[in-house]
C-alpha positions in Angstrom: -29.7 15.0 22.3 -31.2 17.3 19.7 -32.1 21.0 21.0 -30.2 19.7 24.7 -28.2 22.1 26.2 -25.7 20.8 28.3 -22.4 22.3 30.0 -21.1 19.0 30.1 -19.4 17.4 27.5 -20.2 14.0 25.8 -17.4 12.3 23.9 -18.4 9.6 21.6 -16.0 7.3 19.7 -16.7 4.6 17.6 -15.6 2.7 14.6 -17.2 0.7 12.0 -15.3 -1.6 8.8 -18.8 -1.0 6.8 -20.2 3.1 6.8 -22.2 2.5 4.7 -24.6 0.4 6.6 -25.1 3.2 9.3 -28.2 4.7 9.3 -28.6 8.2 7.8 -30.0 9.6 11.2 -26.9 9.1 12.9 -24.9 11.1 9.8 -27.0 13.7 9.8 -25.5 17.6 10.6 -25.6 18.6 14.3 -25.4 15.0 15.7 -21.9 14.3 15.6 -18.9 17.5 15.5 -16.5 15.5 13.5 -16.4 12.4 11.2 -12.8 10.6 10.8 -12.6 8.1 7.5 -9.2 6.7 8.0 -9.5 4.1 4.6 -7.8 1.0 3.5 -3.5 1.4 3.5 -1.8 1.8 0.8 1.1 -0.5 -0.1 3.7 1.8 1.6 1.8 1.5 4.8 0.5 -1.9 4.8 4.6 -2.0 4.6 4.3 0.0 7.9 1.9 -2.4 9.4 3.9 -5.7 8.5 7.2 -4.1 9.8 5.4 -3.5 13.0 4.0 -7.0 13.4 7.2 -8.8 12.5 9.8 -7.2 14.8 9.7 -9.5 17.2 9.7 -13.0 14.6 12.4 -14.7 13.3 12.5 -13.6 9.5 13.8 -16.0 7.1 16.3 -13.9 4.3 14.0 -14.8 1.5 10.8 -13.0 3.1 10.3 -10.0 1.4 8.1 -7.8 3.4 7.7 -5.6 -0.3 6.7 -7.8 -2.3 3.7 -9.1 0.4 2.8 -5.6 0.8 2.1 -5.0 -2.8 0.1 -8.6 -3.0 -2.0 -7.2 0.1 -4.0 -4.8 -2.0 -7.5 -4.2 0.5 -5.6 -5.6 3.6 -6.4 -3.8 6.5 -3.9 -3.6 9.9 -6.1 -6.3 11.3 -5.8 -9.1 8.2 -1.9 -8.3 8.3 -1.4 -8.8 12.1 -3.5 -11.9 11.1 -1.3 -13.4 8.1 1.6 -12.6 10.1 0.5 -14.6 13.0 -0.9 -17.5 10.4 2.6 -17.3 9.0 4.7 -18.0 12.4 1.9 -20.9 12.9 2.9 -22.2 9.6 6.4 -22.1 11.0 5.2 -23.6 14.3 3.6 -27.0 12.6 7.0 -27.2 10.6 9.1 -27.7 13.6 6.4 -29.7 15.9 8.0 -33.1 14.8 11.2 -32.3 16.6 9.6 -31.2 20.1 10.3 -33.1 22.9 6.3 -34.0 23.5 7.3 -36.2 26.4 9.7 -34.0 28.1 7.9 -31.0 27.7 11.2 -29.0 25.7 12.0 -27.9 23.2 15.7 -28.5 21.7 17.4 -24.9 21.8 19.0 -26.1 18.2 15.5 -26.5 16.8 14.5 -23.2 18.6 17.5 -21.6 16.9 16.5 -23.4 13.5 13.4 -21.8 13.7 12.3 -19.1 10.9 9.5 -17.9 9.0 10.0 -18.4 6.0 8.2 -16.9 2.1 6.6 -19.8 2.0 5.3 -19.7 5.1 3.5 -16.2 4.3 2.2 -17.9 1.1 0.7 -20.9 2.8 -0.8 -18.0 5.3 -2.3 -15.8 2.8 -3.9 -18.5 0.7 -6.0 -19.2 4.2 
């Protein structure tokens, strides 16, 4: 696209977890307008991130979404949606011993009973 003159308009938009490994020709002044680094969160908004993706679970009262925010250091949006989803499967094999396997149900006490739990998030992040 060097030296083309066009009156239409490209729009290109892509993303990349490693910069580094781009080559230099693609960097290089006049092929791309604008260059957006958004970085690794910081603990206040890896908070952000796991308020988002635990909204809709079932928090036990001794989760404190703080506390795995600060342990999180170099957690990226995608690892925390992935520990949080780890964490309700944790929760998940917990409970399987009370479905109904032959019925198909499950009991709306042991739906009820169902939380994730700190330890839950522990087990997740070791994996």
């Amino acid at each position: 696209m060097d030296g083309v003159k066009s009156s239409s308009r490209v729009v290109v938009i892509a993303a990349t977890n490693r910069p580094d490994a781009l080559d230099d020709a693609l960097r290089r002044g006049g092929r791309f307008e604008k260059e957006i680094d958004i970085g690794i969160p910081d603990e206040k908004g890896r908070l952000e991130i796991l308020m988002i993706h635990t909204r809709d679970m079932k928090i036990a009262p001794d989760v404190r979404l703080e506390d795995i925010a600060k342990d999180t250091h170099g957690f990226v949006g995608a690892d925390l949606s992935q520990l949080c989803q780890q964490a309700g499967d944790e929760c998940v094999k917990e409970f399987m011993k009370y479905f109904d396997w032959d019925e198909g149900t499950i009991d709306a006490k042991v739906l009820n009973a169902m939380e994730v739990t700190q330890d839950h998030f522990n087990i997740a992040k070791s994996k």
